[in-house]
N, C-alpha and C positions, 0 to 999 in steps of 0.2 A: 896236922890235926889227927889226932889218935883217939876218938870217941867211937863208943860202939854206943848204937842205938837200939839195940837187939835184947828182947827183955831173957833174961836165962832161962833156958829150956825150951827156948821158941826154936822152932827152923829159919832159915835165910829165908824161904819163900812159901806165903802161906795163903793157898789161895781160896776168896771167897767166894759162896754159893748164894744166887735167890733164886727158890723155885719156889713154886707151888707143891704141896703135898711134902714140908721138911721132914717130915719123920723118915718115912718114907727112904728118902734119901742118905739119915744119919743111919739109919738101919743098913743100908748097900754097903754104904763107906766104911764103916764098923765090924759089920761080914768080910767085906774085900781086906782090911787093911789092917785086919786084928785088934783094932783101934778101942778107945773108951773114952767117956766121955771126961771133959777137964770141967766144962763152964757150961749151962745150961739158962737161958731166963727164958721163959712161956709168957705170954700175953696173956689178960684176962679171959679172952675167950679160947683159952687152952692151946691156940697157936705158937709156932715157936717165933720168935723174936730174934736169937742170938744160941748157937751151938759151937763149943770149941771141942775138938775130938783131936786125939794123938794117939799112935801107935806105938 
């Protein structure tokens, strides 16, 4: 079985966050990691929902 399930330009391993205060956080990871944002969705009340960040 030769299938790759890995969507292109993803990493092998991609690991997720829930905290409290996400900006916050994409802001560290972004700083540290020279990264940029790919994917973004906010909730109505301006919380974040979903962040994809790559470097």
């Amino acid at each position: 079985m030769d299938k790759n399930f890995k969507p292109s330009g993803y990493n092998s391993l991609s690991p997720y966050f829930v905290v409290n205060g996400a900006q916050k956080m994409v802001d560290l990871l972004t700083k540290l990691f020279n990264g940029k944002e790919l994917r973004r969705y906010d909730m109505p009340d301006g919380s974040i929902m979903h962040v994809e960040n790559s470097n």
